[in-house]
C-alpha positions as CSV (number, residue, x, y, z in Angstrom):
1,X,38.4,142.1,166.5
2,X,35.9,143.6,163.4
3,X,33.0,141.8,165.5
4,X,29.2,143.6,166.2
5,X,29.9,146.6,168.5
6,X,28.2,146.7,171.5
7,X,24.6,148.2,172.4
8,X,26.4,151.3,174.3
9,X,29.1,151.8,171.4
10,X,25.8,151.8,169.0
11,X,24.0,154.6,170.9
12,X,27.1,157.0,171.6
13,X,27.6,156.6,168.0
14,X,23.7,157.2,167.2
15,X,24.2,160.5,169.3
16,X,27.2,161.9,167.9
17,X,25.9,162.0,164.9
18,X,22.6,163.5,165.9
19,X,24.4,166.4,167.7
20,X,26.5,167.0,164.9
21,X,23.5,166.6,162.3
22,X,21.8,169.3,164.0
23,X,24.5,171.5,165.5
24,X,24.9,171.9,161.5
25,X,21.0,172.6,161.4
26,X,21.3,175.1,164.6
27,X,24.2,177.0,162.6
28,X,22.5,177.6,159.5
29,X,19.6,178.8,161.2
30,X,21.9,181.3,163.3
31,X,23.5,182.6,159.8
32,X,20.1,183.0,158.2
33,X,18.7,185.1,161.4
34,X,21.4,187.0,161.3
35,X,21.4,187.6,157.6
36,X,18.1,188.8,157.9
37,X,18.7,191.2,160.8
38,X,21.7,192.5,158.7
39,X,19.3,193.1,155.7
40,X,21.0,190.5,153.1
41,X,18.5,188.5,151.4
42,X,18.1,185.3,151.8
43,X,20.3,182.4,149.7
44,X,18.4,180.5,147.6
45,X,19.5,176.7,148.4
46,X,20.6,174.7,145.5
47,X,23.0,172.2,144.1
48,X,26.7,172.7,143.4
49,X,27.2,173.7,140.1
50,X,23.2,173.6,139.2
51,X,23.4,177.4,137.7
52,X,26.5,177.1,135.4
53,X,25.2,173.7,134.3
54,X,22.3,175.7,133.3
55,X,23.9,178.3,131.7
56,X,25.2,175.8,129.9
57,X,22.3,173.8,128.1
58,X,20.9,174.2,124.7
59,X,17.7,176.0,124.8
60,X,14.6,173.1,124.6
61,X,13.5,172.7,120.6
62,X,9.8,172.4,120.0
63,X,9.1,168.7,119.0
64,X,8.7,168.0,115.3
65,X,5.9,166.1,113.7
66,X,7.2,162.7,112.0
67,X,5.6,161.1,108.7
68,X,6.1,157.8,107.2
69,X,7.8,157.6,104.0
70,X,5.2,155.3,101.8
71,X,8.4,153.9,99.6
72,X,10.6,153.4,102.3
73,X,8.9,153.2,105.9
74,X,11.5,155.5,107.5
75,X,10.3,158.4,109.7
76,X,10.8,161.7,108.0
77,X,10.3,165.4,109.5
78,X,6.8,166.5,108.3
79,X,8.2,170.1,107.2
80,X,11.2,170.6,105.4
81,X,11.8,166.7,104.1
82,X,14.1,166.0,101.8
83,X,15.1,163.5,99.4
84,X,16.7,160.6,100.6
85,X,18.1,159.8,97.4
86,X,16.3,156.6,96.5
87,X,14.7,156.7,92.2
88,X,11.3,156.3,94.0
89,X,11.1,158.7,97.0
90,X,8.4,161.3,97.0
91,X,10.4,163.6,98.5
């Protein structure tokens, strides 16, 4: 019932999915010509949702040097460390 379809049954499938592949292609093309004739500028393509989700992202920080602590052998900011509370630390 579920077996391998035949050779025909393969190649009607093969080319209803080509047609509809670029029957989707042909219409896009049609919208953008006809965009441009109307004088709208073109859309930019991009992914669902790709603007708000960068709306939404933290500004990038600039990367911080790391030192060593010599007591310890944690990895401490370079500027602004602070004491970690240990008798010994140099901070």
């Amino acid at each position: 019932m579920f077996g391998f379809p035949s050779l025909q049954k393969l190649l009607v499938l093969a080319a209803v999915v080509a047609a509809v592949w670029y029957g989707f292609k042909w219409l896009s093309r049609l919208k953008e010509v006809r965009d441009a004739q109307d004088g709208r500028p073109p859309k930019k393509r991009r992914w669902p949702g790709a603007a708000r989700r960068a709306a939404k992202e933290p500004p990038q920080s600039e990367a911080e040097d790391m030192t060593e602590c010599p007591v310890c052998g944690t990895y401490v900011s370079a500027r602004g460390a602070s004491n970690c509370g240990r008798a010994d630390c140099p901070y």
